[in-house]
C-alpha positions as CSV (number, residue, x, y, z in Angstrom):
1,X,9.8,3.0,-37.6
2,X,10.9,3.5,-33.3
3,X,10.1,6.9,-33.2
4,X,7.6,6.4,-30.5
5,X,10.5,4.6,-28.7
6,X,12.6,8.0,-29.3
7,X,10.5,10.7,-28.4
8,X,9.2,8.2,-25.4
9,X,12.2,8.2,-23.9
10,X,12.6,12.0,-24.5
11,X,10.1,13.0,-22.6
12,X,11.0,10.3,-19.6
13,X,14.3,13.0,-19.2
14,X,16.4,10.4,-21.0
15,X,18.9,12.2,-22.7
16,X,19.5,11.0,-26.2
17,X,20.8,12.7,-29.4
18,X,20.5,11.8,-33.1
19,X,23.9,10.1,-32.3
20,X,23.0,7.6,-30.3
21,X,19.8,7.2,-32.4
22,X,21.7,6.7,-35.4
23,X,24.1,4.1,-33.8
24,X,21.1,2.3,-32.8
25,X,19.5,1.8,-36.2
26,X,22.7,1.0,-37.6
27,X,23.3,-1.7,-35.3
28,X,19.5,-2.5,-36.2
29,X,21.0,-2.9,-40.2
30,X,23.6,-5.1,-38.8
31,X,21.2,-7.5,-37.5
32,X,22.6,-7.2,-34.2
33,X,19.1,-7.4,-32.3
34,X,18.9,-11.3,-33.7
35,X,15.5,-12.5,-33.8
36,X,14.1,-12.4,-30.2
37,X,12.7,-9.4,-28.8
38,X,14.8,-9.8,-25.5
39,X,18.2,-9.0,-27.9
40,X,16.1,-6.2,-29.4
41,X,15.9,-4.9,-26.0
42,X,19.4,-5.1,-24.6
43,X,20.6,-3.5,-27.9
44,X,18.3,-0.5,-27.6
45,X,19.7,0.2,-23.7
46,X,23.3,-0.2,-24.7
47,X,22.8,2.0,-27.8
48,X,20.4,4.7,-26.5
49,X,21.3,4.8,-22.6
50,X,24.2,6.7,-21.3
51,X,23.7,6.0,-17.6
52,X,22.1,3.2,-15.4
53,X,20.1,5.9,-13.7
54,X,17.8,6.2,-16.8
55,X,17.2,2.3,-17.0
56,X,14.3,2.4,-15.0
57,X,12.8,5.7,-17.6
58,X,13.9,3.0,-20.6
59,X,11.7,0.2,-19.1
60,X,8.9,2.1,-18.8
61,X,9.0,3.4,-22.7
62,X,9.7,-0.1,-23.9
63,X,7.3,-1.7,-21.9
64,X,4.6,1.1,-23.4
65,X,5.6,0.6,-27.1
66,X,6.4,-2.6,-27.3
67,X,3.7,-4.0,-24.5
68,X,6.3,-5.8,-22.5
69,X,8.7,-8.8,-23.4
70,X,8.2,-12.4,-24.0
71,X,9.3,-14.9,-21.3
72,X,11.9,-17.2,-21.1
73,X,9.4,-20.2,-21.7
74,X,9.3,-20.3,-25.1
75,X,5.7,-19.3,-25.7
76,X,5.0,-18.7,-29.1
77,X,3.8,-15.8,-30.7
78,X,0.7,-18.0,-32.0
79,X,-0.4,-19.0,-28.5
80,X,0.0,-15.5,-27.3
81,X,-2.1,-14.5,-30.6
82,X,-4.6,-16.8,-29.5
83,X,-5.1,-15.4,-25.9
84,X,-5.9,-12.0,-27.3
85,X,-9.6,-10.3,-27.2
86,X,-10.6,-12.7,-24.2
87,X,-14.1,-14.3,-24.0
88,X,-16.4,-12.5,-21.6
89,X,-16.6,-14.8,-18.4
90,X,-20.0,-14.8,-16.4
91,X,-18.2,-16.8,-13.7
92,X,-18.3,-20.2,-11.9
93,X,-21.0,-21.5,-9.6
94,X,-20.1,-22.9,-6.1
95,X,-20.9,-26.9,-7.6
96,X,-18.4,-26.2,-10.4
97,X,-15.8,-24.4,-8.4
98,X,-15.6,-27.6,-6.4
99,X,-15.6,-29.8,-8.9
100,X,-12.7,-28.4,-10.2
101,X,-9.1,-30.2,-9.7
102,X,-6.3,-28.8,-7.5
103,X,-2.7,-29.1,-8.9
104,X,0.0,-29.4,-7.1
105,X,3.2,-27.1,-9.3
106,X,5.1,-29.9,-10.9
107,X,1.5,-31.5,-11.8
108,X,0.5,-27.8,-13.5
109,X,3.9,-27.3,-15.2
110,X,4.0,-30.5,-17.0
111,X,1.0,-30.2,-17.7
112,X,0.8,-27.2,-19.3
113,X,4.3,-28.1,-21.5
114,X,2.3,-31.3,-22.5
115,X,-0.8,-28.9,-23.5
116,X,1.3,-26.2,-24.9
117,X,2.4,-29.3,-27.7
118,X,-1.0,-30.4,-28.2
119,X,-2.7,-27.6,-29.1
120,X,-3.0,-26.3,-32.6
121,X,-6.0,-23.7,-32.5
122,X,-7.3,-21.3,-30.3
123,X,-10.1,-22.3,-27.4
124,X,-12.2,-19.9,-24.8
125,X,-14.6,-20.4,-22.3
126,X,-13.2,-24.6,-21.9
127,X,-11.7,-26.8,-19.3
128,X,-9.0,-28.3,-21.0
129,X,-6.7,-25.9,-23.4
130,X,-4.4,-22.9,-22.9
131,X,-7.0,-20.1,-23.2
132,X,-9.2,-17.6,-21.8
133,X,-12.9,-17.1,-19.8
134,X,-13.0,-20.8,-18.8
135,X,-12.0,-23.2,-15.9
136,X,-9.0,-24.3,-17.4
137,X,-6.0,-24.1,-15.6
138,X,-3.7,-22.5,-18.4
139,X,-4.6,-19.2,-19.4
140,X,-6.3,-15.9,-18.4
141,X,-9.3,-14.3,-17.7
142,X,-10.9,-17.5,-16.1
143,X,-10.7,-19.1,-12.5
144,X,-9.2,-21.6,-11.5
145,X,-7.8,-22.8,-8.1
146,X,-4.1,-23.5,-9.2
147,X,-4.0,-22.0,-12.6
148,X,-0.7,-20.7,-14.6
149,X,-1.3,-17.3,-16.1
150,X,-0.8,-16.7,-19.6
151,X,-0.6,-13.9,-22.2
152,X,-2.8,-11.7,-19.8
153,X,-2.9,-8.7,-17.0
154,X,-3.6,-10.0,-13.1
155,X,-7.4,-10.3,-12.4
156,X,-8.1,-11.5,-9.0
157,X,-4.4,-12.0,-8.1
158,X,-4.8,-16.0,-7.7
159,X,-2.4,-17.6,-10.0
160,X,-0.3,-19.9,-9.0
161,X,2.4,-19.5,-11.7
162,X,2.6,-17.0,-14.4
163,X,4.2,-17.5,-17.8
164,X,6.1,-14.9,-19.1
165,X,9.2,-13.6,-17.4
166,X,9.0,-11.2,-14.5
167,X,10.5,-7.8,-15.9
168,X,10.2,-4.8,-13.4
169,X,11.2,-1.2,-12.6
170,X,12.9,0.0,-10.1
171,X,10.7,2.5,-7.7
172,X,12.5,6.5,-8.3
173,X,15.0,7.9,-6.1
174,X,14.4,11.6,-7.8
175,X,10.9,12.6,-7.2
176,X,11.1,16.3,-6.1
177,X,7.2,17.0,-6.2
178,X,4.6,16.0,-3.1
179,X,7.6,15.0,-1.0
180,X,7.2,16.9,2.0
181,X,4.9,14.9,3.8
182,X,6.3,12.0,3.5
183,X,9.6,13.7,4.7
184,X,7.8,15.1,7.5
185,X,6.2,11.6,8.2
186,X,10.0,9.9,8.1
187,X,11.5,12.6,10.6
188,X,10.5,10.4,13.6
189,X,13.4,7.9,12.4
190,X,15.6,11.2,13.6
191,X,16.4,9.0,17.3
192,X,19.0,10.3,18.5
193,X,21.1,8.7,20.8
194,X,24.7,9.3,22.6
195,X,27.0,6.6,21.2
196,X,30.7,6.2,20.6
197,X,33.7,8.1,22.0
198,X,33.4,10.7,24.6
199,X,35.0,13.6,22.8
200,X,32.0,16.2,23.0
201,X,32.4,19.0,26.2
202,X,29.7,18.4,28.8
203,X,29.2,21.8,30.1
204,X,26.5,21.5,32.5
205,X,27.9,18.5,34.0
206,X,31.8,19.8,34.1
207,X,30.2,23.1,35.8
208,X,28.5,20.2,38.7
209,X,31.9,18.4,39.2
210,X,34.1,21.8,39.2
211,X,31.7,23.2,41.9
212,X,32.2,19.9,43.4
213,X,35.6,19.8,43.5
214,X,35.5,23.9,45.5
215,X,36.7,25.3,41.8
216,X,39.1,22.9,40.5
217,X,38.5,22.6,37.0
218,X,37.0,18.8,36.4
219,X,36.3,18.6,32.5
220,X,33.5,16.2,31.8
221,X,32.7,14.6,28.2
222,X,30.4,12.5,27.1
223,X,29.3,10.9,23.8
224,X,28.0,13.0,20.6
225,X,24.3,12.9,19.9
226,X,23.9,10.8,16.8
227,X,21.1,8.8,15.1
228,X,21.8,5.4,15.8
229,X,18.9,4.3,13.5
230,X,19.8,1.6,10.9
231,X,16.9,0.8,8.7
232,X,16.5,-2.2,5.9
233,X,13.6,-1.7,3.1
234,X,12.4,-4.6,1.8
235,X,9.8,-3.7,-1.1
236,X,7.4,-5.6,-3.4
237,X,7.5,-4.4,-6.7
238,X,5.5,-5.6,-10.3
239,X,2.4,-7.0,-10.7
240,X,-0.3,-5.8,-8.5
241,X,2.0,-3.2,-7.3
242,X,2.2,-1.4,-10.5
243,X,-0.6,1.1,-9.4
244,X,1.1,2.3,-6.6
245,X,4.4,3.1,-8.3
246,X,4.6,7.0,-7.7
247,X,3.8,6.2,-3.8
248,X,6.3,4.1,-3.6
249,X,8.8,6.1,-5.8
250,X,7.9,8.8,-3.5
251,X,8.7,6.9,-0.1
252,X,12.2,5.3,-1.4
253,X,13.1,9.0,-2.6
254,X,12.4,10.2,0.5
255,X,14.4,7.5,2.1
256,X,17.3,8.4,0.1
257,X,17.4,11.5,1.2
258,X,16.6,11.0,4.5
259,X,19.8,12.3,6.6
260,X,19.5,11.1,9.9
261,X,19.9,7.4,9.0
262,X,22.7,6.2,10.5
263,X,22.8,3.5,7.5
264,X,19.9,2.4,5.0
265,X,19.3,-0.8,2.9
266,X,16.3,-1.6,0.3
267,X,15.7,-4.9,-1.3
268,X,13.2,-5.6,-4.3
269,X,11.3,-9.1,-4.3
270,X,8.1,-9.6,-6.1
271,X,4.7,-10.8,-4.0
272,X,6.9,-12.6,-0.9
273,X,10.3,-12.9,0.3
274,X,12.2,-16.3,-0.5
275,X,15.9,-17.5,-0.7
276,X,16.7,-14.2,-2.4
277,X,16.3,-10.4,-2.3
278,X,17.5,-8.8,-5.3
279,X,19.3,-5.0,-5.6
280,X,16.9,-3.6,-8.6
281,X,13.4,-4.4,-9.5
282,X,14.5,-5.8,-12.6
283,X,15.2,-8.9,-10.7
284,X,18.5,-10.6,-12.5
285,X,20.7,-13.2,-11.7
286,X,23.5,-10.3,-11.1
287,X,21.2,-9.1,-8.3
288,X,20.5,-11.3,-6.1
289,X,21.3,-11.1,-2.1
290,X,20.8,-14.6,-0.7
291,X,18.5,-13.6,2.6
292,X,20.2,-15.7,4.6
293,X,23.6,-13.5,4.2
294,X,21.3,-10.7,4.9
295,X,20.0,-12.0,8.2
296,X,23.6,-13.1,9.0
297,X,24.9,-9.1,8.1
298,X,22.3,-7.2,10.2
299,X,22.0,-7.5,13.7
300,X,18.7,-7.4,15.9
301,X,19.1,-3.3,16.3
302,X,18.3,-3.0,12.3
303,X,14.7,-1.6,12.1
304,X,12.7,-3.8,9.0
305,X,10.2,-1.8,7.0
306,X,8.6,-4.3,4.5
307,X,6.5,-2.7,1.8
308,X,3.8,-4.9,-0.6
309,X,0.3,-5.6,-0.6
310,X,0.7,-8.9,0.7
311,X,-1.8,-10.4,-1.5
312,X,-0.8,-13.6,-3.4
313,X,-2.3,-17.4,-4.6
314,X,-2.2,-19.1,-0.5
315,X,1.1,-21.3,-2.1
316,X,3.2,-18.7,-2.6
317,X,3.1,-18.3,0.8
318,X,2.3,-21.4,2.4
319,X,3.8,-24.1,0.3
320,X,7.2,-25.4,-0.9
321,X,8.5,-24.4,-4.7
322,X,5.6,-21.7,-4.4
323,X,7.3,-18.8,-5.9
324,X,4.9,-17.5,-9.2
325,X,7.7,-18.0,-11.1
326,X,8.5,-21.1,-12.5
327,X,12.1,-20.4,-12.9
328,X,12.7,-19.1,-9.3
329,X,11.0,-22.0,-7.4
330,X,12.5,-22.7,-4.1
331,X,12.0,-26.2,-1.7
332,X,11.3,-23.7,1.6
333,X,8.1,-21.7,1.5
334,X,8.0,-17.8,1.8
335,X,6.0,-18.2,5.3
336,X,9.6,-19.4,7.1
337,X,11.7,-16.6,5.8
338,X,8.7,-14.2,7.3
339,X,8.9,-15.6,10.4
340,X,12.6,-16.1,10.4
341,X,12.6,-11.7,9.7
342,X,9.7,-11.3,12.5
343,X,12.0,-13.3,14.9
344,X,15.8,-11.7,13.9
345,X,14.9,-8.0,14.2
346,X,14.0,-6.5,17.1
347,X,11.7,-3.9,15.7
348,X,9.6,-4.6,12.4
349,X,6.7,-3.0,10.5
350,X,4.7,-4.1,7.3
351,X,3.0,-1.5,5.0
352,X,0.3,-2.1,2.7
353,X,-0.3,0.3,-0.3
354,X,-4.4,-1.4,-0.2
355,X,-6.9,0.0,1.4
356,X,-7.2,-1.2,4.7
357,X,-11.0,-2.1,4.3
358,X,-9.8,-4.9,2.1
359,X,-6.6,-6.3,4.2
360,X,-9.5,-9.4,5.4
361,X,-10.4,-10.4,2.3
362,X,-7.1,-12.2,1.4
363,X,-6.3,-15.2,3.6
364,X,-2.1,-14.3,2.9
365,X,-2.6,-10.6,4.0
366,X,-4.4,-12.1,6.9
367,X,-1.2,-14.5,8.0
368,X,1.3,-11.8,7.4
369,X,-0.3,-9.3,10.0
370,X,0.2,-12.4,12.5
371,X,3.9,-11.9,11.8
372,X,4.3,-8.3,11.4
373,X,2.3,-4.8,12.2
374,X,0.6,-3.4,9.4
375,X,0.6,-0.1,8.5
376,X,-1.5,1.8,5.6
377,X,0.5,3.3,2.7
378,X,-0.6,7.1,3.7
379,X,1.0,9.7,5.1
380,X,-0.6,8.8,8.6
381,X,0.3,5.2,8.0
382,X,3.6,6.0,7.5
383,X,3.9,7.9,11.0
384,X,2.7,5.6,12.9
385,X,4.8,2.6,11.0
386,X,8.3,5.0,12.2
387,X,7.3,5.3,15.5
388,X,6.1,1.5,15.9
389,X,9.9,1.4,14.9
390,X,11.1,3.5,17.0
391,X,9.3,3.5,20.1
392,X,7.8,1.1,22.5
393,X,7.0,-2.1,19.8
394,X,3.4,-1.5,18.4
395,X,0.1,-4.3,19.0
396,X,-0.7,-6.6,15.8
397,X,-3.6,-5.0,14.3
């Protein structure tokens, strides 16, 4: 019944046997997977995954066979039924777009629960119910000024909330194909330095003070040449990012391997930074790094590199409780801890996987290159983002 799961995960490297296969549909006869698709989940990675290195592979597969898992806000299967095969939508005319209401979030969350009971059929192209191709605020494939996205992909990247939980992959630390530029691009963060004890033989300089000294032996030493570089990664992941995943995958690999770092840090956060970074994409409560420990850890002499296309609904980044997810929601808005990582490190850079043509177009790209540098997601970009981190502190442009 799962063999696309099987042979999925087969050829994403994940080694599994008819063992493991076998313990997993038993456990399936057992009824251990309960009735939620969540369980189902968990049980497949404990049964078929040997190794937290392959839980990244096993998201991808289960998100391709199974088309992703339900959220945590109890939407039923019916609604999500209903918001299949959306309506074709021809679009909104400037005198309706203004005639349309602005909702502040707790005004668009209880609404929507409200709606959510109400409803008992499916609607498109309307104002009022959760549906799709309309001006209704609950839904997808509409517009809407403060709108809660439901059952659907991201369009024109302006919800204000979205529905189901946020469930992503971490980016690949063992790409071993197209690395090389990249590499090449990262070598600049190679800046060395002479720092710590002076235990290394300085032979030019011992030959000066010997000569001085009419041939009495004066040893001179002097520090080793290290790379004093320490360099913290913060990177967007999900969503709108999804299409750049092998780029990405591509720069953290590199990264990784990246030898010259005196020490390295990456962080995952989805669309803008808020109370909380989080170790792995997938973004759970046994991840999460509270920024303000972070900013408390890392001194001014950390280098930032902050990766994400910066484009988001103006109250994620502007307003309080304006994280997309409803469960995550937060009383300070994402635009303080920006400025708060603009003003704590010394040397910071942001790069955005977009093309650069587009960077006007969304107001929240245009406020973060106010805080930070941006840089293009290209092997160029890249260069020039490590030596605005390295060397003399690069123009806003």
């Amino acid at each position: 019944m799962f063999l696309d799961l099987f042979y999925g995960l087969r050829d994403e490297g994940v080694p599994i046997s008819m063992k493991e296969w076998m313990m997993f549909m038993d456990a399936l006869k057992q009824g251990l997977h309960g009735a939620s698709l969540l369980r189902f989940y968990h049980l497949g990675r404990a049964c078929l995954v040997k190794s937290e290195v392959y839980f990244d592979a096993y998201d991808r597969v289960f998100a391709k066979v199974f088309e992703g898992i339900e959220g945590e806000l109890d939407i039923e299967d019916e609604v999500l039924e209903w918001l299949r095969d959306p309506k074709n939508f021809e679009g909104l005319t400037d005198e309706q777009r203004a005639m349309l209401e602005h909702l502040t979030h707790d005004e668009l969350m209880k609404r929507f629960l409200e709606t959510l009971a109400e409803q008992d059929e499916r609607h498109d192209g309307g104002g009022r119910w959760v549906g799709t191709g309309g001006r209704s605020p609950y839904g997808h494939g509409g517009e809407h000024p403060t709108g809660i996205r439901v059952g659907g992909p991201a369009k024109s990247r302006s919800a204000m909330k979205v529905a189901e939980e946020r469930r992503f992959s971490n980016y690949r630390t063992d790409l071993s194909m197209d690395l090389r530029q990249t590499k090449v691009a990262l070598r600049r963060l190679r800046h060395l330095t002479r720092v710590g004890p002076e235990d290394e033989l300085d032979l030019d300089e011992t030959i000066d003070e010997t000569c001085r000294n009419a041939g009495d032996i004066e040893l001179v030493f002097r520090p080793e040449k290290r790379n004093n570089v320490r360099l913290l990664l913060l990177m967007d992941v999900g969503g709108t990012m999804d299409p750049y995943f092998e780029p990405m995958s591509r720069l953290l690999t590199a990264l990784h391997e990246e030898r010259g770092l005196r020490e390295f840090q990456a962080y995952y956060f989805h669309n803008t930074i808020y109370e909380h970074v989080f170790k792995t994409g997938q973004m759970s409560h046994d991840d999460v790094v509270p920024t303000g420990d972070l900013l408390r850890r890392l001194n001014s002499r950390w280098k930032l590199l902050i990766v994400g296309d910066g484009a988001m609904h103006p109250a994620e980044l502007m307003e309080p409780f304006g994280n997309i997810d409803p469960r995550r929601v937060s009383e300070t808005p994402s635009i303080y801890w920006l400025q708060k990582f603009a003003e704590h490190f010394n040397r910071s850079v942001w790069v955005n996987p977009d093309s650069p043509k587009i960077w006007n177009h969304t107001m929240t790209t245009r406020v973060i290159r106010r805080l930070f540098p941006m840089y293009h997601l290209s092997v160029d970009g890249i260069e020039d983002a490590v030596t605005a981190l390295v060397g003399a502190r690069a123009p806003l442009h």
